[in-house]
BALOBA-1460 file (C-alpha; in Angstrom, 3 decimals):
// residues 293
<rec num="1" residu="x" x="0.000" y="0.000" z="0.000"/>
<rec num="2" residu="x" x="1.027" y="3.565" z="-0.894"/>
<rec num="3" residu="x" x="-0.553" y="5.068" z="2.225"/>
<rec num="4" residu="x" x="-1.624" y="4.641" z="5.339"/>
<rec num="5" residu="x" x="-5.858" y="4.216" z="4.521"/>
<rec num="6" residu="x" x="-6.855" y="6.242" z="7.804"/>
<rec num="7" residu="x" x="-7.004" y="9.864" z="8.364"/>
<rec num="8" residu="x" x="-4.128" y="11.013" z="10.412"/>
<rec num="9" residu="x" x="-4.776" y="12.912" z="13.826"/>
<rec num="10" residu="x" x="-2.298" y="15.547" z="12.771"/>
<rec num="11" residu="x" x="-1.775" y="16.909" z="9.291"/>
<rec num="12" residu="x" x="1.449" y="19.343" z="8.992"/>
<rec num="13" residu="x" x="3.251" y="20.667" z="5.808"/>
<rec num="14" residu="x" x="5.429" y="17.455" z="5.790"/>
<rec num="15" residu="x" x="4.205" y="14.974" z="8.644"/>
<rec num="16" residu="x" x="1.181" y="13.098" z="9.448"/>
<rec num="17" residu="x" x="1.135" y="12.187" z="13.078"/>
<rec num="18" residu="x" x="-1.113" y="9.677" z="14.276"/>
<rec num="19" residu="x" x="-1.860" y="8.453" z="18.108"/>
<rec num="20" residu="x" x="-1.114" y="5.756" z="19.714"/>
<rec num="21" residu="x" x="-2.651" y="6.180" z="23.293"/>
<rec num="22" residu="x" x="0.573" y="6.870" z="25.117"/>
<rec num="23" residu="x" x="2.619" y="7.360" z="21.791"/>
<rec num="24" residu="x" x="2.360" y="8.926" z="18.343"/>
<rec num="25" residu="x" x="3.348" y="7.777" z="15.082"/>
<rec num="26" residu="x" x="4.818" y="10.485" z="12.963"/>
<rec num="27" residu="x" x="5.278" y="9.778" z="9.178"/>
<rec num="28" residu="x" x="7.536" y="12.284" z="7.340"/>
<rec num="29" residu="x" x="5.465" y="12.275" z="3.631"/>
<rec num="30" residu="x" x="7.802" y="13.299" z="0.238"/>
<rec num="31" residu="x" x="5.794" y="16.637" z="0.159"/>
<rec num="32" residu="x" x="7.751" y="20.038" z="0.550"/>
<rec num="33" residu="x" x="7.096" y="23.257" z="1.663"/>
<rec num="34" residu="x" x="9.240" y="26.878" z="0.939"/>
<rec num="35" residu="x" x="8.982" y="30.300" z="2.420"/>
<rec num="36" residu="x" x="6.067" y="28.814" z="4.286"/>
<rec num="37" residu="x" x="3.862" y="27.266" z="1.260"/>
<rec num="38" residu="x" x="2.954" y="23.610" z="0.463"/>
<rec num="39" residu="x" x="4.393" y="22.762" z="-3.425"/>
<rec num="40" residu="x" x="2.237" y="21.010" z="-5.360"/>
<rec num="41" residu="x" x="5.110" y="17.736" z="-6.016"/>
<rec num="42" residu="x" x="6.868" y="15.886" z="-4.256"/>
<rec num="43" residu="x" x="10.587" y="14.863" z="-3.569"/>
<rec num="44" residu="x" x="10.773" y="11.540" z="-4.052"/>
<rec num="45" residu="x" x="12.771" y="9.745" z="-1.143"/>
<rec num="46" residu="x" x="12.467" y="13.138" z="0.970"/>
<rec num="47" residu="x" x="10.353" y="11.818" z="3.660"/>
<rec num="48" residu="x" x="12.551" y="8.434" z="4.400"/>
<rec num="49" residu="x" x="15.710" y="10.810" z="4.633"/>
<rec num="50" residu="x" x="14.392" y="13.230" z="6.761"/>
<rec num="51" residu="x" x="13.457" y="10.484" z="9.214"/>
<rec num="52" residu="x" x="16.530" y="8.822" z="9.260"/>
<rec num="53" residu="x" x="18.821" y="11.775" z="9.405"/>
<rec num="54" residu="x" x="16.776" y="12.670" z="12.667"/>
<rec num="55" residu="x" x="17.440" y="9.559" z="14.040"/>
<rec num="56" residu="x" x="20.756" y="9.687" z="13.339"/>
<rec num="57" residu="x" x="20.774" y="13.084" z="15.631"/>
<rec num="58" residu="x" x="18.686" y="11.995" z="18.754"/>
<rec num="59" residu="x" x="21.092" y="8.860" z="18.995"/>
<rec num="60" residu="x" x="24.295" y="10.999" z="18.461"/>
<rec num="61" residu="x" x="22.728" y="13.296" z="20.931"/>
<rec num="62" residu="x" x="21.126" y="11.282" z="23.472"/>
<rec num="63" residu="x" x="23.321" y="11.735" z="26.315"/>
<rec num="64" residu="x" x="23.861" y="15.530" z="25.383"/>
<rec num="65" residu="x" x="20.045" y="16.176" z="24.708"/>
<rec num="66" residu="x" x="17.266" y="13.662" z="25.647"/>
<rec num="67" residu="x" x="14.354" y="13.465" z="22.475"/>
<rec num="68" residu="x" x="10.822" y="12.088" z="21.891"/>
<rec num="69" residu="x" x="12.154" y="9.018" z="19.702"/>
<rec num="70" residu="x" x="10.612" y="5.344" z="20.461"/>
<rec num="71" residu="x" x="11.669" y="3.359" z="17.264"/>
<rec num="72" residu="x" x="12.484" y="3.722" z="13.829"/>
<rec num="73" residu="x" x="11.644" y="-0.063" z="13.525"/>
<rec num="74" residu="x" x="8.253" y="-0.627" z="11.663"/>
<rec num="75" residu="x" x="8.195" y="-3.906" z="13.986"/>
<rec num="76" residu="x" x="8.190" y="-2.279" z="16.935"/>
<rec num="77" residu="x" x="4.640" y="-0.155" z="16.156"/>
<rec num="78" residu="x" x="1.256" y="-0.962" z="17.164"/>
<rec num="79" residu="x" x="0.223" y="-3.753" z="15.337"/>
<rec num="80" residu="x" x="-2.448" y="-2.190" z="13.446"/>
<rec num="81" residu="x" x="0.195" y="-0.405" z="11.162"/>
<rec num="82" residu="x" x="1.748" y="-3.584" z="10.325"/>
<rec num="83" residu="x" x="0.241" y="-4.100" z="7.397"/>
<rec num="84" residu="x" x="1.503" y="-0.630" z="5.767"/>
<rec num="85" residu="x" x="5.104" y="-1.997" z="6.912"/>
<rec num="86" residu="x" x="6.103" y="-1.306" z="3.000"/>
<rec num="87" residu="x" x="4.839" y="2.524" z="3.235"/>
<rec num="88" residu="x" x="6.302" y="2.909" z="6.713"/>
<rec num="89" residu="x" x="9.444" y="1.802" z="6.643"/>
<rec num="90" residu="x" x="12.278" y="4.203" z="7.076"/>
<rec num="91" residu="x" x="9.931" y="7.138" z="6.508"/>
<rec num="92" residu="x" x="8.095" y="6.717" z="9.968"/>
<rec num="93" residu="x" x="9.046" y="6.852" z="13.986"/>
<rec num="94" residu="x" x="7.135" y="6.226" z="17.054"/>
<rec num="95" residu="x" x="7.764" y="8.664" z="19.606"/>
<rec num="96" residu="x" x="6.943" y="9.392" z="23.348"/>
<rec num="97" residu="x" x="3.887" y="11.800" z="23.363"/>
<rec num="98" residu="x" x="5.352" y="15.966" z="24.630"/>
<rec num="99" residu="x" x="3.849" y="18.996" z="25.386"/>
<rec num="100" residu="x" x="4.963" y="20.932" z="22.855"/>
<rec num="101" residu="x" x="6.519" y="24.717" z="23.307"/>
<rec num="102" residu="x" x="5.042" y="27.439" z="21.080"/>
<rec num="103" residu="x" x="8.743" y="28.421" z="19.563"/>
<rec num="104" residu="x" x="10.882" y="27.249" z="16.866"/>
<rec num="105" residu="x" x="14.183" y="27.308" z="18.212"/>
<rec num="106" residu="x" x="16.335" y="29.017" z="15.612"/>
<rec num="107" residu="x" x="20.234" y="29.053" z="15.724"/>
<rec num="108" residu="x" x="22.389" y="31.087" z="13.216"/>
<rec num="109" residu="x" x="26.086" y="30.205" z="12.740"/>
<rec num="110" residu="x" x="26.679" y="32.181" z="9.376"/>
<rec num="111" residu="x" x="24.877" y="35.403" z="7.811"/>
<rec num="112" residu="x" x="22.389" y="34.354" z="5.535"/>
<rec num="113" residu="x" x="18.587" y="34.159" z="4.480"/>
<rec num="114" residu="x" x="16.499" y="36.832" z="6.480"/>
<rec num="115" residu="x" x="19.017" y="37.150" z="8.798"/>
<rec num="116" residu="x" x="21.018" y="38.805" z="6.074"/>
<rec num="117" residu="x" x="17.992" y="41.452" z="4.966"/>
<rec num="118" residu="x" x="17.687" y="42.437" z="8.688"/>
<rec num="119" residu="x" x="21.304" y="42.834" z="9.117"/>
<rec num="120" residu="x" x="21.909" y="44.867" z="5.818"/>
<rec num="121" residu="x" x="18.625" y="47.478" z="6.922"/>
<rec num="122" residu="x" x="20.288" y="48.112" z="10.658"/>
<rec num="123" residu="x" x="22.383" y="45.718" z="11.398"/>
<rec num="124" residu="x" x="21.158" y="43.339" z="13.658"/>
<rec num="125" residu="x" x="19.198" y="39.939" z="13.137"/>
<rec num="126" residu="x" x="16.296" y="38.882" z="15.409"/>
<rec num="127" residu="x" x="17.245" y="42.392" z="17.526"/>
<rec num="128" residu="x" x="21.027" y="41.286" z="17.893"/>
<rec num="129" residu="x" x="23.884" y="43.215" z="16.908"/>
<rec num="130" residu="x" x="26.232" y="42.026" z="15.013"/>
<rec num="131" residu="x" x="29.359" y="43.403" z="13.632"/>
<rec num="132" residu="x" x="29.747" y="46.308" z="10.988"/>
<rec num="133" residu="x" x="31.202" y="44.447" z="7.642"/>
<rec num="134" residu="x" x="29.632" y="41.157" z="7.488"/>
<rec num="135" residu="x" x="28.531" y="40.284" z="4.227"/>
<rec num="136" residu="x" x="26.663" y="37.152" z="2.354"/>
<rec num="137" residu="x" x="27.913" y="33.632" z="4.329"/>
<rec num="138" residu="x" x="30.432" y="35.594" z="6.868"/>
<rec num="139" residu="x" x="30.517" y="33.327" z="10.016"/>
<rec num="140" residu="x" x="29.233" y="34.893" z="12.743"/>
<rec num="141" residu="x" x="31.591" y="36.035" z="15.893"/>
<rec num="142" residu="x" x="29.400" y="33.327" z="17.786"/>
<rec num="143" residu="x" x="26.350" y="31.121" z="16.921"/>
<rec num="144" residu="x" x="23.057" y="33.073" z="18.071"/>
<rec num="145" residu="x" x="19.715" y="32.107" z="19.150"/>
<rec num="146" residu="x" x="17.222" y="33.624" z="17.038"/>
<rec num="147" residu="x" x="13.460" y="32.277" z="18.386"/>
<rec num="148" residu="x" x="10.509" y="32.719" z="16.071"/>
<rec num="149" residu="x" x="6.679" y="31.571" z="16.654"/>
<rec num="150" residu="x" x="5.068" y="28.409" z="15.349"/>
<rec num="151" residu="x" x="2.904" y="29.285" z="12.554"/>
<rec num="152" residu="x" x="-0.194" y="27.658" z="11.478"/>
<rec num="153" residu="x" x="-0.224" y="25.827" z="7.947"/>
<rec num="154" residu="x" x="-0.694" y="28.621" z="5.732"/>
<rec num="155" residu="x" x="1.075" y="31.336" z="7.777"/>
<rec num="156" residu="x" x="4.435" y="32.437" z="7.964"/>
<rec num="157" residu="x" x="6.765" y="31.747" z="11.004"/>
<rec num="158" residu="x" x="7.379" y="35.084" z="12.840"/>
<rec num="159" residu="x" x="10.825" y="36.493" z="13.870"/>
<rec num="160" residu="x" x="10.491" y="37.484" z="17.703"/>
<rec num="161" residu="x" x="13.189" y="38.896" z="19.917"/>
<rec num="162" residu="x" x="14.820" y="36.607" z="23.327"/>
<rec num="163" residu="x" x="12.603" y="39.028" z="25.428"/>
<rec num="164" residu="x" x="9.183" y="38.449" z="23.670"/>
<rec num="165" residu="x" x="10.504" y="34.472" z="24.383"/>
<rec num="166" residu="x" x="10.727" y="34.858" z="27.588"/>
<rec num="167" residu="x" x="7.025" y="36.261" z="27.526"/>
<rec num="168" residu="x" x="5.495" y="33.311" z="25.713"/>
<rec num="169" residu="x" x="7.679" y="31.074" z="28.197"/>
<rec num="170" residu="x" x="8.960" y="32.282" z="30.933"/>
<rec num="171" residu="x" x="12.319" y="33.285" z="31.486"/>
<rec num="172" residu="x" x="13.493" y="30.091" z="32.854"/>
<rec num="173" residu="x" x="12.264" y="27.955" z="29.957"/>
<rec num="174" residu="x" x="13.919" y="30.583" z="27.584"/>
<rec num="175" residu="x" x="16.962" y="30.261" z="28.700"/>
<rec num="176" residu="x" x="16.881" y="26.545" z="28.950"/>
<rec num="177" residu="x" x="15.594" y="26.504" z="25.145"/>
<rec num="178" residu="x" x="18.225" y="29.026" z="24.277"/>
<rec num="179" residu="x" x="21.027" y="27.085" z="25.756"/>
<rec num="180" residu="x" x="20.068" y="23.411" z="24.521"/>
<rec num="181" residu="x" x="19.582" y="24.879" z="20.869"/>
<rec num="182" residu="x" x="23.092" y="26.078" z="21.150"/>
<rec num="183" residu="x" x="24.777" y="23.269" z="22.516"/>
<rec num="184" residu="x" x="23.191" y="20.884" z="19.730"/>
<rec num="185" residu="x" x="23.842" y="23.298" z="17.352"/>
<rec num="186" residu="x" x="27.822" y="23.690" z="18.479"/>
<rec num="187" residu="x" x="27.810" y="19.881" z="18.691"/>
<rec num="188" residu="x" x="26.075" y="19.229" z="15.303"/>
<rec num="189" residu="x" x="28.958" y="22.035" z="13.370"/>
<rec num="190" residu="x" x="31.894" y="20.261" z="15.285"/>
<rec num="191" residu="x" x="30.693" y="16.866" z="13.950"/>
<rec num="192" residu="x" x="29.694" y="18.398" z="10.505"/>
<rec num="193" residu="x" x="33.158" y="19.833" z="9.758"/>
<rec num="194" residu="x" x="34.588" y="16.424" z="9.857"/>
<rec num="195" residu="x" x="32.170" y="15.631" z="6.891"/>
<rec num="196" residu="x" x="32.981" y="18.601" z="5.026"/>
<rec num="197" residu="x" x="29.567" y="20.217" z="6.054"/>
<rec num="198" residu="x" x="28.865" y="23.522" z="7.049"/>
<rec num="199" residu="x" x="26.068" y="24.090" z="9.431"/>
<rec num="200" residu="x" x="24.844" y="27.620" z="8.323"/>
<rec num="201" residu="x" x="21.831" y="27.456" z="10.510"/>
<rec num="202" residu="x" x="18.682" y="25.238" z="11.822"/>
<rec num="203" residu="x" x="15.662" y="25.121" z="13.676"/>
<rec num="204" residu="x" x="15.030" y="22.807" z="16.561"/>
<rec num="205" residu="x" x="11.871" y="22.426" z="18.235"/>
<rec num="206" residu="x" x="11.211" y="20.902" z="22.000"/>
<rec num="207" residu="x" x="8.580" y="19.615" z="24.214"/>
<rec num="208" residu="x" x="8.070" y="18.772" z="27.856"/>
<rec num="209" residu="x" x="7.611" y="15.303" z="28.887"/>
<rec num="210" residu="x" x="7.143" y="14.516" z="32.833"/>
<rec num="211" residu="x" x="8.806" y="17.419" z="33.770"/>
<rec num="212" residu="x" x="11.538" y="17.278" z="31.394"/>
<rec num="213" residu="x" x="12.529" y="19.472" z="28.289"/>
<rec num="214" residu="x" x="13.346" y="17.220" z="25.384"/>
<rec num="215" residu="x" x="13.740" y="17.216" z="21.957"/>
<rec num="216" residu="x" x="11.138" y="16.372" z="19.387"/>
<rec num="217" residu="x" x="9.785" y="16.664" z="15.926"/>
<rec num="218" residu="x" x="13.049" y="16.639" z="13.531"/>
<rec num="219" residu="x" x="17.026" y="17.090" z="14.093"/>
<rec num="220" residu="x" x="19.180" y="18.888" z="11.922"/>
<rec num="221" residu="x" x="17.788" y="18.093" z="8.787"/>
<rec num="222" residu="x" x="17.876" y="18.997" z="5.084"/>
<rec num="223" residu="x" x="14.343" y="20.531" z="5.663"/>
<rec num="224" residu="x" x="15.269" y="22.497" z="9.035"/>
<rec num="225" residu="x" x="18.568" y="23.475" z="8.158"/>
<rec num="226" residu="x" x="21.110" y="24.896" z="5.989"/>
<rec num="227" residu="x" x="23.952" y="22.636" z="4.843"/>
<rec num="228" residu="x" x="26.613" y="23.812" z="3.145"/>
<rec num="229" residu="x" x="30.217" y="22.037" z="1.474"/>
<rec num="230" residu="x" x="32.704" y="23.103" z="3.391"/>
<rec num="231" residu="x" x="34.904" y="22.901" z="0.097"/>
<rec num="232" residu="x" x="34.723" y="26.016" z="-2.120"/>
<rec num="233" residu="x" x="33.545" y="27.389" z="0.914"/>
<rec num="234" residu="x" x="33.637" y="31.305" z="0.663"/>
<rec num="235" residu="x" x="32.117" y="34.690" z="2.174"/>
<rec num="236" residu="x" x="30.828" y="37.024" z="-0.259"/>
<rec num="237" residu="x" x="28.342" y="34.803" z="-2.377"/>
<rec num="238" residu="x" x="25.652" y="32.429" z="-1.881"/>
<rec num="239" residu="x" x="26.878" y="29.131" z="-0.758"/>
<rec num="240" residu="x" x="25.585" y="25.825" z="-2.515"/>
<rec num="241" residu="x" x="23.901" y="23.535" z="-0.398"/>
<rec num="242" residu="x" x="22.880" y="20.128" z="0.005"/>
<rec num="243" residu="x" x="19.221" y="21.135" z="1.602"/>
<rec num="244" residu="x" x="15.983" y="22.315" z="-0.053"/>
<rec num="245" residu="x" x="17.612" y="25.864" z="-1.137"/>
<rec num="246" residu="x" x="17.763" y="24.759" z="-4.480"/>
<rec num="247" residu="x" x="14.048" y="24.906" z="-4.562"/>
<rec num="248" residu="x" x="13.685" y="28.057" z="-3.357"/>
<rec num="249" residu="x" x="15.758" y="29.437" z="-5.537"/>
<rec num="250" residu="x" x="13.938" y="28.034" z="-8.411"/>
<rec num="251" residu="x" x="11.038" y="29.670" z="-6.983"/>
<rec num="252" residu="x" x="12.104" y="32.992" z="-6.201"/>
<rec num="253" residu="x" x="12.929" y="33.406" z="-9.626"/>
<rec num="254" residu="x" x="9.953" y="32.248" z="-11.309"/>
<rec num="255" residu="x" x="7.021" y="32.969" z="-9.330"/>
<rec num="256" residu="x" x="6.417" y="35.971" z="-6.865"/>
<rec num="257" residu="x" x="4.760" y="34.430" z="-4.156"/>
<rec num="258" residu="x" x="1.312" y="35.101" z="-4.821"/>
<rec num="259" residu="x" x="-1.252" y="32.777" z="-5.158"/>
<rec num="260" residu="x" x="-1.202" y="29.016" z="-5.183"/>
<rec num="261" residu="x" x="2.666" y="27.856" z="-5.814"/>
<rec num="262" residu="x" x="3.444" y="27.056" z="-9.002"/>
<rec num="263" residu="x" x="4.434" y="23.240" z="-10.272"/>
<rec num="264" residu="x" x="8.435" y="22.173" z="-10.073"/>
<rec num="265" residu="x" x="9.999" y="21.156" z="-13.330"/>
<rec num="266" residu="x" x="10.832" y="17.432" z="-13.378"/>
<rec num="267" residu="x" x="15.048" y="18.524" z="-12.954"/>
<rec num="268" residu="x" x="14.646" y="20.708" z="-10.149"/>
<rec num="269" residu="x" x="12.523" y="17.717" z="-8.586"/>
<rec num="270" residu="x" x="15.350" y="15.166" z="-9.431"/>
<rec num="271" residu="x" x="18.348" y="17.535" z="-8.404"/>
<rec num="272" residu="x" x="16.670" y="18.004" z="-4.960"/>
<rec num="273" residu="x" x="15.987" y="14.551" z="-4.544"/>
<rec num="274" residu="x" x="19.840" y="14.035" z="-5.367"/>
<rec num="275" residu="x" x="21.260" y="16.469" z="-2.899"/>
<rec num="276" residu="x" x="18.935" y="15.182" z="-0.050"/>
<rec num="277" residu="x" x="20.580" y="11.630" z="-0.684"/>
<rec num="278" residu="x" x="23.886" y="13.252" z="-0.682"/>
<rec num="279" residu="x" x="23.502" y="15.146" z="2.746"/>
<rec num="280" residu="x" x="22.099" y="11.962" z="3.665"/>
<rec num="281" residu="x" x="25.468" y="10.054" z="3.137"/>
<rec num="282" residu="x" x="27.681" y="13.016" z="3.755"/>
<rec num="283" residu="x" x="26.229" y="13.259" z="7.460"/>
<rec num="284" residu="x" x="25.999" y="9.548" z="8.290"/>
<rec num="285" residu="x" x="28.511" y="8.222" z="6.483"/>
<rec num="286" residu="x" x="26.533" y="5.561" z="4.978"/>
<rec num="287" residu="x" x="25.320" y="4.840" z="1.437"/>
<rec num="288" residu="x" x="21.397" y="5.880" z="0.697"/>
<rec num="289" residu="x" x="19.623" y="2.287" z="0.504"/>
<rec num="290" residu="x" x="16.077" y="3.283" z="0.356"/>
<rec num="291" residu="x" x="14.201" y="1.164" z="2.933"/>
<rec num="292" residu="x" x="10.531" y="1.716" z="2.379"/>
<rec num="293" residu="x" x="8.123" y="2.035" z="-1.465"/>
């Protein structure tokens, strides 16, 4: 079977989370979203990659981080989803149910994106100063923590300073977001130089679970993050990169981000495809074997 024939609990941009009583089953789909939209096609392989990259993370990470993930193992699920073992495999993980917090946890290791438009109008990004003469890809004195809100599907993420954080929070969990997202980040760009990967910048997200902040959702990712070769590497110009960039450049410069997004040509499907697999086997060190249909 090509799906799962049941409607899912929770429908997002890329995942379809269904429950479990005391766990959920999320399923990472091939669809892809840019600048906040849905795309009409998908990526093929996208969803399988995504999953597996993130479990590469929480298990790298466990003792540094503690995260929301159960199994990757289609055998280990409730047995009702057994029989859409071919559709889940690789592409799915059963995780611990959270509380979720209302904040995508942004860090920024390198000027780029919005953070570059902010920082070229007044120099700052997300309210931080930065340094006079940065330009396009300049590595930033220090990673920063750069929150933004959770948007709905349909709406755009929001910018929001530490401050207005600590107001949808509390200070305390603020500063224990802030700190964890740099940690993983500085852990995640330490182990990604030895690949040859730059870690321009991602987005975490956490949850509370029995008292405990943990991580959830996805992990340094193709779709949550910028990933960059660390060969050819230069400031000055837009960096290639092994994430979902190459879509949105396609898009910036042939549709102006009104209306319903427009359909991707068939090589800007298959070159995204290919550089998923590649930051796939770059970051793990193992060849792309797809697991699941």
């Amino acid at each position: 079977m090509s799906e799962i024939q049941k409607r899912p609990d929770s429908h997002g941009k890329v995942r379809d989370i269904y429950d479990c009583g005391d766990s959920l089953l999320m399923v990472a789909s091939d669809r892809i979203s840019a600048y906040d939209f849905l795309l009409p096609d998908e990526i093929p392989h996208k969803g399988e990659i995504l999953t597996r990259i993130s479990a590469f993370w929480f298990e790298r990470f466990a003792d540094l981080m503690p995260n929301h993930m159960i199994s990757v193992d289609v055998a280990d699920f409730p047995a009702e989803y057994q029989q859409y073992a071919d559709y889940l495999a690789g592409r799915s993980m059963l995780v611990k149910k959270a509380q979720t917090l209302p904040i995508e946890c942004i860090v920024r290791g390198y000027l780029t994106g919005s953070g570059k438009k902010t920082y070229d109008a007044d120099g700052t990004v997300c309210g931080i100063k930065l340094p006079e003469g940065l330009t396009e890809a300049s590595k930033l004195p220090e990673p920063i923590f750069t929150p933004s809100t959770k948007a709905e599907l349909g709406d755009h993420d929001e910018n929001i300073s530490f401050e207005r954080c600590t107001e949808i929070v509390g200070d305390e969990m603020a500063a224990k977001l802030r700190d964890a997202s740099l940690a993983i980040y500085k852990a995640a760009a330490e182990y990604a130089a030895t690949r040859g990967i730059i870690i321009a910048d991602t987005k975490f997200e956490f949850g509370v679970i029995d008292g405990e902040l943990v991580l959830i959702d996805e992990c340094l990712t193709p779709d949550s993050s910028r990933f960059w070769p660390a060969e050819g590497y230069a400031e000055g110009q837009v960096q290639p990169s092994y994430d979902k960039q190459y879509v949105r450049d396609w898009l910036r410069a042939n549709w102006n981000m009104q209306g319903e997004p427009p359909r991707i040509p068939a090589d800007v499907i298959e070159g995204t495809s290919k550089r998923y697999q590649e930051a796939f086997q770059i970051i793990t060190g193992t060849e792309f074997e797809p697991k699941g249909v």
